[in-house]
C-alpha positions, 0 to 999 in steps of 0.5 A: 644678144641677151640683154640684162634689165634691173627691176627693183628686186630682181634680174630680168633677162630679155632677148634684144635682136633685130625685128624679124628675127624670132627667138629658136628653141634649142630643141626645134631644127631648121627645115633643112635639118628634118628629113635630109636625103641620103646619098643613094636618094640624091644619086637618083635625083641626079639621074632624073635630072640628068639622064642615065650614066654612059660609061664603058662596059668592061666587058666590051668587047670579049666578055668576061662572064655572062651579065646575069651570073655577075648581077648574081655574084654581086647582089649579097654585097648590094644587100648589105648596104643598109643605105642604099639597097632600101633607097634602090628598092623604093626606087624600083617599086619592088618589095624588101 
C-alpha cells in the first residue's frame, strides 16, 4: 500500500507494508523468473529421477525397417527443433 504523508510544502510519498516485506524494482525478477528450464531439460530431469521410458517398439515384433535407417530418416526433423535438439546435445556431451 502506498501511503500519502503531507509536510508543510509538499507530498511525500512513503511506502507502508508489513515488516519483513522489502519494496522490488520493477526491473529486478524473482528467483524463479532467472534462467527457467525449458521442456527438453525437465523431460531429462524426469528421467534422472525416474529412470528410463518403457514403451512398446513399433517394430515388434516384424520389423518394418532397419533402426538406423529410421534414426536417419528422422534426424533433420530433430535438428529443427531449435529447443530441444541443443538441450539433447548438452545432454549427451556431443558437440553442435
Amino acid at each position: 500500500m502506498l501511503a500519502l504523508a503531507v509536510w508543510p510544502g509538499e507530498v511525500l510519498a512513503q511506502a507502508t507494508r508489513p515488516n519483513g516485506i522489502q519494496e522490488r524494482l520493477n526491473s529486478e525478477r524473482f528467483p524463479f523468473e532467472r534462467d527457467q528450464p525449458i521442456q527438453a531439460d525437465l523431460k531429462f530431469r524426469l528421467l534422472d529421477v525416474f529412470g528410463p521410458l518403457l514403451y512398446c517398439d513399433p517394430d515388434y515384433p516384424v520389423a518394418r525397417a532397419d533402426e538406423q535407417s529410421l534414426a536417419l530418416a528422422r534426424f533433420p526433423q530433430i535438428q529443427t527443433d531449435a529447443l530441444t535438439y541443443p538441450a539433447i546435445l548438452a545432454r549427451e556431451h556431443l558437440d553442435p
